[in-house]
N, CA and C atoms as an extended XYZ file, in Angstrom:
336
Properties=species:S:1:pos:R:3:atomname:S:1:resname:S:1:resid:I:1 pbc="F F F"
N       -79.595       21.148      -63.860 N   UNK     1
C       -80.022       22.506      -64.018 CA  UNK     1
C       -79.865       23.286      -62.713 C   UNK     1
N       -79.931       22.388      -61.357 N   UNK     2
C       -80.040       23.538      -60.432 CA  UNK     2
C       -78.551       23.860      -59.997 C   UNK     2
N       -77.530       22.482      -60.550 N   UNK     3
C       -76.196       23.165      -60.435 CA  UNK     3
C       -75.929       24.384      -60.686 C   UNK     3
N       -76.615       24.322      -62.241 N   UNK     4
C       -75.887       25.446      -63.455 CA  UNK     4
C       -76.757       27.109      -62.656 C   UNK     4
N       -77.857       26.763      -61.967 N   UNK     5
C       -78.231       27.999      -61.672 CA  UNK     5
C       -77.536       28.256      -60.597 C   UNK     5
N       -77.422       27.317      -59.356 N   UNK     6
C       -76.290       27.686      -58.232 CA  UNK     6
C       -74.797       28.545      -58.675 C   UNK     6
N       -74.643       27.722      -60.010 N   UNK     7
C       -72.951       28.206      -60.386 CA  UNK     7
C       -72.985       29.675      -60.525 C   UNK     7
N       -74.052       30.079      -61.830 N   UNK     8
C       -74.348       31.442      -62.059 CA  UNK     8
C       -74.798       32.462      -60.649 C   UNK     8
N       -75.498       31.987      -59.844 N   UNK     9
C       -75.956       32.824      -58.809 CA  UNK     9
C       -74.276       32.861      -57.973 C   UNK     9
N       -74.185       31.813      -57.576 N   UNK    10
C       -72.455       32.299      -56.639 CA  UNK    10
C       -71.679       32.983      -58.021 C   UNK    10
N       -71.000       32.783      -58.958 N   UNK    11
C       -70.983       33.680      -59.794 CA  UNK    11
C       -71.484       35.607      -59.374 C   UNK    11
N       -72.606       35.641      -59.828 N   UNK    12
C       -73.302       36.827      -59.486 CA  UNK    12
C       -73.174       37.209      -58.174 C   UNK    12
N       -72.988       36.554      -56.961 N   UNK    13
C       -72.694       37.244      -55.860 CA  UNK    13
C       -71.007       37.683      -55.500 C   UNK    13
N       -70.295       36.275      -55.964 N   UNK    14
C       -69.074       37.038      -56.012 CA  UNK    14
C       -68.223       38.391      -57.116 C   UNK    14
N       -69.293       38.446      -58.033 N   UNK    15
C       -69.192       39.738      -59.169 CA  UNK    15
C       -69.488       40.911      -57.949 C   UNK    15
N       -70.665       40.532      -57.651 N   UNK    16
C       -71.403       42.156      -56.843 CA  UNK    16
C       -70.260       42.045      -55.618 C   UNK    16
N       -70.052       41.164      -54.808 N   UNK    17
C       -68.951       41.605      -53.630 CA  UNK    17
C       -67.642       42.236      -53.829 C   UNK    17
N       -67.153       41.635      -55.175 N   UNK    18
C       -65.694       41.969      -55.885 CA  UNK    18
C       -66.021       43.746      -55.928 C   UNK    18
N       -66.861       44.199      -56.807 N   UNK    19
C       -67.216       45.413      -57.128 CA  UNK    19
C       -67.449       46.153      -55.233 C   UNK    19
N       -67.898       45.719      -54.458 N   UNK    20
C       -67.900       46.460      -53.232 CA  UNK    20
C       -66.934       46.446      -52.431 C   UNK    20
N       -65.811       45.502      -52.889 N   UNK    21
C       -64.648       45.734      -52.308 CA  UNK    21
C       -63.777       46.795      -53.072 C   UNK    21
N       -64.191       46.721      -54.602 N   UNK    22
C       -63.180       47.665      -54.820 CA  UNK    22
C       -63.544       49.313      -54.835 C   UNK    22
N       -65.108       49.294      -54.137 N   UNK    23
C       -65.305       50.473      -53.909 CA  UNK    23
C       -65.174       51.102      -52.550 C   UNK    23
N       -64.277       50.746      -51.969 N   UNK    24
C       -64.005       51.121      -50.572 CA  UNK    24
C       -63.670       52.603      -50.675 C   UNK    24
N       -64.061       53.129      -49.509 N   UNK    25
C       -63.207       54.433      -49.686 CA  UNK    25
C       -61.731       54.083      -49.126 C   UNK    25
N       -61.122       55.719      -49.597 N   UNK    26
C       -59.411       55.470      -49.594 CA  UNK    26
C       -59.113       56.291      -48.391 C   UNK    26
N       -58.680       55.642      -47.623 N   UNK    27
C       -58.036       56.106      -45.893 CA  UNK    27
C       -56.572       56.199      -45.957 C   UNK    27
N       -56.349       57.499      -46.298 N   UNK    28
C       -54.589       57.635      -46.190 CA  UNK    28
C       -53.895       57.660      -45.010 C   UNK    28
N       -52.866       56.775      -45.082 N   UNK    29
C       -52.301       57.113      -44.011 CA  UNK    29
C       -52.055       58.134      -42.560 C   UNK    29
N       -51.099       57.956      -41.682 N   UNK    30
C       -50.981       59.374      -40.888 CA  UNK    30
C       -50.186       60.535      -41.948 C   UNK    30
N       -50.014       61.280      -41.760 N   UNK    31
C       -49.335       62.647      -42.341 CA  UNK    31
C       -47.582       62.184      -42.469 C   UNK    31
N       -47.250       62.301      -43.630 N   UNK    32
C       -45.813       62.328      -43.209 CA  UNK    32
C       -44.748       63.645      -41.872 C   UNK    32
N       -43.634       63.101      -41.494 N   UNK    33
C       -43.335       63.706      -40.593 CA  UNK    33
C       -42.738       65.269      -40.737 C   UNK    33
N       -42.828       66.415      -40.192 N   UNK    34
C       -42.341       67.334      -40.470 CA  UNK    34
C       -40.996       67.397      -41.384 C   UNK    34
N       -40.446       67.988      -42.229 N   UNK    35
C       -39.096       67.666      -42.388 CA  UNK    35
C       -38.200       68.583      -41.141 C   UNK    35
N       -37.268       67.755      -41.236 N   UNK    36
C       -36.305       67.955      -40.071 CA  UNK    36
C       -35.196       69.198      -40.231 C   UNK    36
N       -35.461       70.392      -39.032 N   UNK    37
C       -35.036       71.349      -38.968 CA  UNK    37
C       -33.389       71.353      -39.822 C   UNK    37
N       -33.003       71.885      -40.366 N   UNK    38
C       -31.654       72.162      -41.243 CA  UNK    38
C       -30.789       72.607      -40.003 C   UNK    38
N       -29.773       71.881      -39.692 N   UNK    39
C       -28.432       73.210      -39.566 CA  UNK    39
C       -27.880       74.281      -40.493 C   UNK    39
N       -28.068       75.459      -39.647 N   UNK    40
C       -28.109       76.516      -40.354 CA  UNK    40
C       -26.684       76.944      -39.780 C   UNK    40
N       -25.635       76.150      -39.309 N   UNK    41
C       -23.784       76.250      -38.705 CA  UNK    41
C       -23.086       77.054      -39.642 C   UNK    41
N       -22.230       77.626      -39.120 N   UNK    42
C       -21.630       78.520      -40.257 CA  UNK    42
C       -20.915       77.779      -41.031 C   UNK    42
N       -20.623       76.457      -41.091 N   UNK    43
C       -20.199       75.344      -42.252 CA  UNK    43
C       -21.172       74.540      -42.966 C   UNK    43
N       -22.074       75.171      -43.340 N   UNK    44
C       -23.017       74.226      -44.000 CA  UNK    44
C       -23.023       74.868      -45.260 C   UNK    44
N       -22.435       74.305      -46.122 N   UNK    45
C       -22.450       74.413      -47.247 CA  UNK    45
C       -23.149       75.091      -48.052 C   UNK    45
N       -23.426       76.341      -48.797 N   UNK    46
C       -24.521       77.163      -49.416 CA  UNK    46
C       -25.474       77.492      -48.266 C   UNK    46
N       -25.703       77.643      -47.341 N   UNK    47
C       -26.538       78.127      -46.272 CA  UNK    47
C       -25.588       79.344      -45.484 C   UNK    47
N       -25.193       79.846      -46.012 N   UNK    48
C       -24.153       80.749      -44.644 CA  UNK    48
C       -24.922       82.019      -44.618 C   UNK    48
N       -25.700       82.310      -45.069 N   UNK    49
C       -26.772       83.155      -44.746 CA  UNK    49
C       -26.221       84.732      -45.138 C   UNK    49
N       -25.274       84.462      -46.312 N   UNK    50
C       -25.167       86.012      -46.679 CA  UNK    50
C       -23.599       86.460      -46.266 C   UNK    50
N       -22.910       85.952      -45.060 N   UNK    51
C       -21.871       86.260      -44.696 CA  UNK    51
C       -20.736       85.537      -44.915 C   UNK    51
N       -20.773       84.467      -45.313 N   UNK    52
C       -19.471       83.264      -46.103 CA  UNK    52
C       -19.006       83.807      -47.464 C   UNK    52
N       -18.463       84.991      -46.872 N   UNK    53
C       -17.591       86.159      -48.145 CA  UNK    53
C       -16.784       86.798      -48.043 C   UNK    53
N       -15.919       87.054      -49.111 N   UNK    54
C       -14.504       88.151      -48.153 CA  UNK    54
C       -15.571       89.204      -48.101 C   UNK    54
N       -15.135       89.993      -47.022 N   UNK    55
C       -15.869       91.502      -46.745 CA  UNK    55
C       -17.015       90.847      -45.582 C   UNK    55
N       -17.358       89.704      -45.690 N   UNK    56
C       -18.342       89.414      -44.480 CA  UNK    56
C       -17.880       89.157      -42.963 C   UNK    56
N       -18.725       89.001      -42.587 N   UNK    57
C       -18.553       89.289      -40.782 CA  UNK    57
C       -18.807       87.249      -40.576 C   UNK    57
N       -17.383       86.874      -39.434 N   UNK    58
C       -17.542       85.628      -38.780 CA  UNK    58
C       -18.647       85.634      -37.605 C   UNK    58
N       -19.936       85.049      -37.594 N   UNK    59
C       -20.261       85.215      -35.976 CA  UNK    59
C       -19.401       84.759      -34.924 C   UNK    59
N       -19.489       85.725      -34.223 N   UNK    60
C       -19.048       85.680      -32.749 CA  UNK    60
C       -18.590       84.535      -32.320 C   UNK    60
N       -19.717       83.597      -32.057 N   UNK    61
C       -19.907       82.065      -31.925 CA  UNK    61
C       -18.784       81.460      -32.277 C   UNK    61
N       -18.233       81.298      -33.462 N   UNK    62
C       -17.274       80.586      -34.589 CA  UNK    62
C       -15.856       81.430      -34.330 C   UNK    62
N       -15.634       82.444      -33.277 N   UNK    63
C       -14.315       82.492      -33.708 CA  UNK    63
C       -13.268       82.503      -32.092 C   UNK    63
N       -14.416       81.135      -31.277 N   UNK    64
C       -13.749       80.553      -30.176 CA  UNK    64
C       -12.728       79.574      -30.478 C   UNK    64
N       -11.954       79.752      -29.311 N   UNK    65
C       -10.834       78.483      -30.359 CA  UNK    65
C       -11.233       77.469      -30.724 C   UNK    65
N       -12.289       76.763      -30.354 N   UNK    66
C       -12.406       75.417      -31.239 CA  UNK    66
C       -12.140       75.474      -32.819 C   UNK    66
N       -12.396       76.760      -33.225 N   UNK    67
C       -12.385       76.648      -34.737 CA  UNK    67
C       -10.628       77.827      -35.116 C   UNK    67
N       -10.402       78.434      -34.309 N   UNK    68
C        -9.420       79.071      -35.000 CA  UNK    68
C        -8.094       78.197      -34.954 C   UNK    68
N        -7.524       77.743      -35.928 N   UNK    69
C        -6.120       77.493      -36.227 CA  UNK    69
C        -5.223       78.336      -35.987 C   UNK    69
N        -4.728       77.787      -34.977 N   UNK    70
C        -3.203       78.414      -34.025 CA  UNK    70
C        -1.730       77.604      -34.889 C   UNK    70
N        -2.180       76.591      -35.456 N   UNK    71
C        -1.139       75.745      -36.266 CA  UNK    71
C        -1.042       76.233      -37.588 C   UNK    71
N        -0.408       77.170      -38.427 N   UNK    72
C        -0.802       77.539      -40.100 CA  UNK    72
C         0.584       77.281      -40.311 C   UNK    72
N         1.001       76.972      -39.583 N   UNK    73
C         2.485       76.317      -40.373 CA  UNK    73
C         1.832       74.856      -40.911 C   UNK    73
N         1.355       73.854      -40.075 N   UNK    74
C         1.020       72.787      -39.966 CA  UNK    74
C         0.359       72.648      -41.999 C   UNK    74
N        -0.665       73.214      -42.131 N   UNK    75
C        -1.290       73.738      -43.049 CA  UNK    75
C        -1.094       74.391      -44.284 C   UNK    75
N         0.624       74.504      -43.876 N   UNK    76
C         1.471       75.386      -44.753 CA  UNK    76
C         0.820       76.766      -45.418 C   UNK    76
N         0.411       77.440      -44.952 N   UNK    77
C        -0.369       79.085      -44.642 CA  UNK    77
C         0.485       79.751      -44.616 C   UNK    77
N         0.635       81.474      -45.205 N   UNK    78
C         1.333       81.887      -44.475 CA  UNK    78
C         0.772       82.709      -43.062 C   UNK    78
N         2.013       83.244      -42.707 N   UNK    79
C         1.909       83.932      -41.282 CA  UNK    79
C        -0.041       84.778      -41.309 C   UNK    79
N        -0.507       84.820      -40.439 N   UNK    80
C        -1.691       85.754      -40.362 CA  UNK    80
C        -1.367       86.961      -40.055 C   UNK    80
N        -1.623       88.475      -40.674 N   UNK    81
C        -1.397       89.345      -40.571 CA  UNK    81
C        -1.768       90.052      -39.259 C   UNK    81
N        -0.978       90.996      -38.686 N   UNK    82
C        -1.125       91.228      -36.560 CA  UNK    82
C        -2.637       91.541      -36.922 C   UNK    82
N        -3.143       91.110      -35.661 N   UNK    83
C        -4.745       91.538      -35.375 CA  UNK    83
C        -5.562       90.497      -36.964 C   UNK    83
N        -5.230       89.149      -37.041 N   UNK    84
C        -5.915       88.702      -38.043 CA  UNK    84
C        -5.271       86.932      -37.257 C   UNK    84
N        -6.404       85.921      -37.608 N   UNK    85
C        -6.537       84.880      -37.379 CA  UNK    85
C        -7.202       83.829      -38.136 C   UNK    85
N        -6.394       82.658      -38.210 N   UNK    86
C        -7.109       81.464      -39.457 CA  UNK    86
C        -8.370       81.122      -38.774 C   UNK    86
N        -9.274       80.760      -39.329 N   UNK    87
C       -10.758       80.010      -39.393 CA  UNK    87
C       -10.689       78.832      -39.946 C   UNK    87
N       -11.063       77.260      -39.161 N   UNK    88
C       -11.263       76.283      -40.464 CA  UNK    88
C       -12.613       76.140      -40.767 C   UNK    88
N       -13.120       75.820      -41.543 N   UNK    89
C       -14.450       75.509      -41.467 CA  UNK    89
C       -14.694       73.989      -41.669 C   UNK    89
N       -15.691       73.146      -42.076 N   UNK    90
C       -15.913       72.070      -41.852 CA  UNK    90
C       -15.664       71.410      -43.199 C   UNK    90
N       -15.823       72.224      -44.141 N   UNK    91
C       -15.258       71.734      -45.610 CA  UNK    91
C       -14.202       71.898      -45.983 C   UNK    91
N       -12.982       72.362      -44.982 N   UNK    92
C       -11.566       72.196      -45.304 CA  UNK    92
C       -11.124       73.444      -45.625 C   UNK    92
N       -12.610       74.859      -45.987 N   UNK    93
C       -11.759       75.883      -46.197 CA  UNK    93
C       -11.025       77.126      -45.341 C   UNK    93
N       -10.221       77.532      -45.319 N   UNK    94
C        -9.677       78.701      -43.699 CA  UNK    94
C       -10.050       79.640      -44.455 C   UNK    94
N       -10.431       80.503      -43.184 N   UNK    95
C       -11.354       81.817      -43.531 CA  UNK    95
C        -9.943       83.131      -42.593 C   UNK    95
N        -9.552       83.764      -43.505 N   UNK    96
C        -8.527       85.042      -42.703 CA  UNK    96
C        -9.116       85.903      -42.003 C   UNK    96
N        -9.594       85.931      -40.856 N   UNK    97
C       -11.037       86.768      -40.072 CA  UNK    97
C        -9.917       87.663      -38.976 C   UNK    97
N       -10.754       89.340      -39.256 N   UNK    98
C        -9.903       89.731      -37.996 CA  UNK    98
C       -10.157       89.423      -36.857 C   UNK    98
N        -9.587       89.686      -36.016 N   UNK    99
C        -9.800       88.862      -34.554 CA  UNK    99
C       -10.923       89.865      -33.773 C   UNK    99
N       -10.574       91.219      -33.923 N   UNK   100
C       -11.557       91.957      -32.816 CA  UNK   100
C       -12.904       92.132      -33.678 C   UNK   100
N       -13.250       91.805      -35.229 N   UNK   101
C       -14.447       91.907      -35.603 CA  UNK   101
C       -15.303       91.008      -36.162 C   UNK   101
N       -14.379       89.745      -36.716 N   UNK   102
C       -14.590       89.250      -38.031 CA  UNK   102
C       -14.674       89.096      -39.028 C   UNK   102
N       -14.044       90.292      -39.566 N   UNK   103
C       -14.272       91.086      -40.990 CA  UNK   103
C       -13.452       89.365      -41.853 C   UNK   103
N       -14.213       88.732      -42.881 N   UNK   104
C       -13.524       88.088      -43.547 CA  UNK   104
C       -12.649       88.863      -44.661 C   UNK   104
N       -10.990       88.578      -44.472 N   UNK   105
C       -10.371       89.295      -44.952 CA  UNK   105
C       -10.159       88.258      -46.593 C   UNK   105
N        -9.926       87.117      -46.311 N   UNK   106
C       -10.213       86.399      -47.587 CA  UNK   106
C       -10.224       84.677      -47.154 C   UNK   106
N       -10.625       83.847      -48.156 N   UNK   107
C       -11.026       82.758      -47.829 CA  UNK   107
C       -10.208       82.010      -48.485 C   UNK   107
N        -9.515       80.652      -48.125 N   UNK   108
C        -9.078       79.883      -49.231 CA  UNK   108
C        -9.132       78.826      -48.887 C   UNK   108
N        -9.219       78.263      -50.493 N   UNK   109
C       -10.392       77.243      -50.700 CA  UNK   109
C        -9.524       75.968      -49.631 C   UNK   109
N        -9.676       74.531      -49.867 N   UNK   110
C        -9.256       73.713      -49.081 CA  UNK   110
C        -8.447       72.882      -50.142 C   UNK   110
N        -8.352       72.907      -51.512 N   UNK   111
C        -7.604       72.256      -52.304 CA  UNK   111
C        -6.561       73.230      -53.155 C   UNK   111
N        -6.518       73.854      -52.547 N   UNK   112
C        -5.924       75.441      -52.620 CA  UNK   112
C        -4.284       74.457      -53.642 C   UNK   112
């Protein structure tokens, strides 16, 4: 008999401890991390902020030679019209930008 009451009492204490463990409070983690600032480059795909259009303006920035194509033969292009210069962008498409403003004169695509 004093087994059977030992069994039931440890029994009964490990019932009541089970139940106070699963009433812990809930401690969440740290915060996840900011999300990470976007490039907002004038080649980022759907982000061009209004101006990745014929009739739009190249920034300034973008129409140092790193990006203008001096090769449109290479590319098989034709000639750029006087006072007008190729653009590549990063998705393959050339942008016809005038040189003293940026005016995009027209764009074509990269599978043209």
């Amino acid at each position: 008999m004093k087994k059977q009451l030992a069994a039931i009492a440890f029994c009964g204490v490990m019932l009541v401890s089970s139940q106070f463990a699963l009433a812990q409070a809930y401690r969440p983690g740290p915060p996840p991390p900011p999300p990470a600032k976007h490039y907002r480059g004038m080649y980022d795909q759907g982000r061009h902020e209004g101006w990745y259009k014929r009739g739009g303006y190249v920034p300034k920035t973008y129409r140092s030679s790193r990006y203008v194509v001096s090769d449109w033969r290479r590319y098989r292009l034709n000639p750029p019209p006087r006072g007008y210069q190729y653009i590549r962008s990063d998705n393959g498409d050339f942008l016809l930008a005038a040189v003293a403003t940026g005016a995009i004169m027209s764009i074509i695509a990269a599978g043209r």
